[in-house]
MIVEX-282246 format. One record per residue (C-alpha): residue number from 0; residue in three letters; x, y, z negated. Coordinates in Angstrom, 2 decimals. Last residue first. Layout:
MIVEX-282246
 seq type    east   north      up
 NUM  ALA       X       Y       Z
...
//
This chain:
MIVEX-282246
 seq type    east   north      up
 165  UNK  -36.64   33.69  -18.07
 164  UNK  -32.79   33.22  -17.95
 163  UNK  -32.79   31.11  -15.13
 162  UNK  -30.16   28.75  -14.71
 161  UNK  -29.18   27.63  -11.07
 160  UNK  -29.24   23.91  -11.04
 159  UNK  -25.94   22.53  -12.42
 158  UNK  -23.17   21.04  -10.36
 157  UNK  -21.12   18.19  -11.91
 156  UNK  -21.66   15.04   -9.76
 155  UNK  -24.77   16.68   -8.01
 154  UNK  -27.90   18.70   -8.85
 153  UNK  -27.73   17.76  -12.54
 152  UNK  -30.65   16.53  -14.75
 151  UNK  -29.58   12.90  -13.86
 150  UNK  -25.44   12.73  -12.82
 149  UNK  -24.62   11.94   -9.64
 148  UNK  -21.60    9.62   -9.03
 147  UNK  -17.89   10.24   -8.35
 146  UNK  -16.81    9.66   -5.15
 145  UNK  -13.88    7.35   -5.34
 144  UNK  -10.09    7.84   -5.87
 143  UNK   -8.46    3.95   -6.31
 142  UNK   -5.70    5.15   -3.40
 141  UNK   -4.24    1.79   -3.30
 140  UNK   -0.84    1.88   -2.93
 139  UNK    1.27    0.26   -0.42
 138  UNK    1.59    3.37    1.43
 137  UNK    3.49    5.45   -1.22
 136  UNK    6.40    6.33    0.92
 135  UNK    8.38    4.73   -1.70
 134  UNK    6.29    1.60   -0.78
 133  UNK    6.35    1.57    2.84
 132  UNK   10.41    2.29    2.89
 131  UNK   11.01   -0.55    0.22
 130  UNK    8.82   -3.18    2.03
 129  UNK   10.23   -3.12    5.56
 128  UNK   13.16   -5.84    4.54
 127  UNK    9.46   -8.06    3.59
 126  UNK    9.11   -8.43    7.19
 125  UNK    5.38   -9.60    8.07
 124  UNK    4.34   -9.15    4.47
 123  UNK    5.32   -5.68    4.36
 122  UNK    4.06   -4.84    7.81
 121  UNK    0.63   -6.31    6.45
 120  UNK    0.43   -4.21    3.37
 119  UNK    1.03   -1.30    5.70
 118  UNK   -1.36   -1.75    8.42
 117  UNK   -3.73   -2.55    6.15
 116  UNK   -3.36    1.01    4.12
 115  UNK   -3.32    2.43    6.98
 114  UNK   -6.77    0.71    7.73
 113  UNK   -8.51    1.37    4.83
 112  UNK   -7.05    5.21    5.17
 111  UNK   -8.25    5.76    9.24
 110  UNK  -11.67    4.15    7.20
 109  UNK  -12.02    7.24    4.60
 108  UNK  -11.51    9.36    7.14
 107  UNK  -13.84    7.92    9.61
 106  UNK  -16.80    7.07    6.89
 105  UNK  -17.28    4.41    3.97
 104  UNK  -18.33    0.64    5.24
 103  UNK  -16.65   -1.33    7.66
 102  UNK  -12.86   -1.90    9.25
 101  UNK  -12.01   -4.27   11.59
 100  UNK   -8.66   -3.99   12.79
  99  UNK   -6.15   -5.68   15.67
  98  UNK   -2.86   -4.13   15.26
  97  UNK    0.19   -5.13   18.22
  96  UNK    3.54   -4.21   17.25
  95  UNK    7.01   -2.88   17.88
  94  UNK    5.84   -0.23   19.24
  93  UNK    6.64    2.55   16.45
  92  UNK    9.32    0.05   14.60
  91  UNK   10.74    2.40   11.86
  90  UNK    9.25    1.42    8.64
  89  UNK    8.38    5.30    7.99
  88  UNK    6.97    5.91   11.44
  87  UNK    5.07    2.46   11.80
  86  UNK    3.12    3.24    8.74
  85  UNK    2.48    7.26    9.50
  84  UNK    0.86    5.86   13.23
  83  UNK   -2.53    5.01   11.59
  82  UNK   -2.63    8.74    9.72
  81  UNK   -1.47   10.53   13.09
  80  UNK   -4.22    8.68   14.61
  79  UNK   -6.60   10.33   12.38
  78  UNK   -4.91   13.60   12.39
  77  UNK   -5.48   13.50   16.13
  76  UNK   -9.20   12.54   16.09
  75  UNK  -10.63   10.72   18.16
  74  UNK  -10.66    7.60   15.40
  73  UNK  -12.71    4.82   17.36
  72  UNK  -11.83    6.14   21.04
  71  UNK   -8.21    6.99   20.48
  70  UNK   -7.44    3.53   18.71
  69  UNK   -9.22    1.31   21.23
  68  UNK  -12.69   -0.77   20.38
  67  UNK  -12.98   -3.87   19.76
  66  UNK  -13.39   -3.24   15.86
  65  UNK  -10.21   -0.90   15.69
  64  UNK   -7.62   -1.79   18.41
  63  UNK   -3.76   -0.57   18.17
  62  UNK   -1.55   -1.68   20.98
  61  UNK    2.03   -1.05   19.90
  60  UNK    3.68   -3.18   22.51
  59  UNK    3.39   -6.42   21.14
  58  UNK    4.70   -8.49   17.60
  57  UNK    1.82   -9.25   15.67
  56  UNK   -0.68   -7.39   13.14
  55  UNK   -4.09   -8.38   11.35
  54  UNK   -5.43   -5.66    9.44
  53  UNK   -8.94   -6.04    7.60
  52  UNK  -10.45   -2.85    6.64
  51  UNK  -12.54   -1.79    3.88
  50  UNK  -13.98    1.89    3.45
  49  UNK  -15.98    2.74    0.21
  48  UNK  -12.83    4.90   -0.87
  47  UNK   -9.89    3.39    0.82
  46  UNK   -9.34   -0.34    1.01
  45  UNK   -6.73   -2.11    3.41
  44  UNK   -6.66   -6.11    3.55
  43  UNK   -3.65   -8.02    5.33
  42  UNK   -3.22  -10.33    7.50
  41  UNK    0.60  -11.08    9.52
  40  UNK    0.39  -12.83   12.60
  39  UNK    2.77  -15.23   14.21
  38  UNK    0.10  -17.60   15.60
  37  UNK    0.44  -20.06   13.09
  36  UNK   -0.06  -17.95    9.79
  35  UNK    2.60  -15.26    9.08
  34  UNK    4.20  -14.52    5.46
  33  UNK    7.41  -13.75    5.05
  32  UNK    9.45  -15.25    2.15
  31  UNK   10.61  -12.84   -0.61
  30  UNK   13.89  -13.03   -1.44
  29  UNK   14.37  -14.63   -4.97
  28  UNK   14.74  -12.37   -7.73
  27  UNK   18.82  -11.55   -9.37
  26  UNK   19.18  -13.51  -12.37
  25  UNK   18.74  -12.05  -15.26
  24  UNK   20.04  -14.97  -17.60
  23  UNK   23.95  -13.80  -16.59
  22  UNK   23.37   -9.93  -17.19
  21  UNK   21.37  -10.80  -20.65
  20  UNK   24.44  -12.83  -21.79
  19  UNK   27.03  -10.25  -20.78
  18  UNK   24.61   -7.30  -22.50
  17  UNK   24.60   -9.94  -25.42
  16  UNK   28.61  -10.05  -25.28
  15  UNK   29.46   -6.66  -25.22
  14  UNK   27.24   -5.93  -27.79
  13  UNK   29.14   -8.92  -29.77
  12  UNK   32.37   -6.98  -29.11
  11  UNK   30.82   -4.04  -30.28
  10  UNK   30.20   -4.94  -33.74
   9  UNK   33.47   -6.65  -33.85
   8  UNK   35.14   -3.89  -33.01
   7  UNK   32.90   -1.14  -35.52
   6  UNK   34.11   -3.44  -38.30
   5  UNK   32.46   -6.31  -40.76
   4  UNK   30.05   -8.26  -38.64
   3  UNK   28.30  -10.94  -40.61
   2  UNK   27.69  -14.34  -38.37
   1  UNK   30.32  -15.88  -40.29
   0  UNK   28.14  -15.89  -43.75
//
């Protein structure tokens, strides 16, 4: 019967204790370890709709190639490239490195995402400091939206055939 509490003081004098208790077993997490393989590159794999990209990254000059061939002649686009540059931008080291990509499947929007998305989960891994700016920016998040699929007895997804009264 000594573990009854009999006042308001001794009831939060225990709570005091167990938030004490919980503060001390909660230890504060390891720091996460970077992880490059013996050339000093960082991998990492980007997916956006049916695109998939493999992202390798390194310390350079910024050089960005997609499947051999250079960033401005793979995506010519300028919102394109503006997509592949958003990582760098929001971790803060815009030439700081080299990206070498290969990236199949989907089409050129749905690739410049795959490998963003890379480019991202690689940075992270590279320097794990980097890894609270990508991910409140949202980049280390899969984007799981997909095409949704054709429906029988409907022209598309959701469209209907015209309806004819007669």
């Amino acid at each position: 019967m000594a573990d009854q509490i009999n006042s308001l003081e001794e009831l939060g004098q225990v709570a005091e204790g167990v938030v004490a208790e919980d503060a001390v077993m909660a230890a504060p997490e390891t720091p996460r370890e970077p992880v490059r393989d013996e050339l000093g590159r960082s991998y990492a794999t980007g997916k956006r709709k049916d695109a998939v990209a493999r992202v390798w990254i390194k310390p350079g000059s910024g050089k960005v190639s997609v499947n051999g061939r250079e960033m401005d002649a793979y995506f010519a686009r300028p919102v394109l490239q503006m997509i592949l540059r958003q990582p760098f931008q929001v971790a803060g080291v815009v030439d700081q490195f080299d990206v070498m990509a290969t990236v199949k499947g989907g089409g050129l929007s749905g690739q410049a995402g795959a490998v963003k998305h890379g480019i991202s989960k690689a940075l992270q891994l590279y320097d794990p400091s980097l890894r609270g700016a990508l991910k409140a920016a949202g980049f280390l998040t899969r984007d799981s939206r997909v095409v949704e699929r054709k429906k029988y007895g409907k022209a598309k997804a959701r469209k209907s055939f015209q309806f004819s009264k007669r």
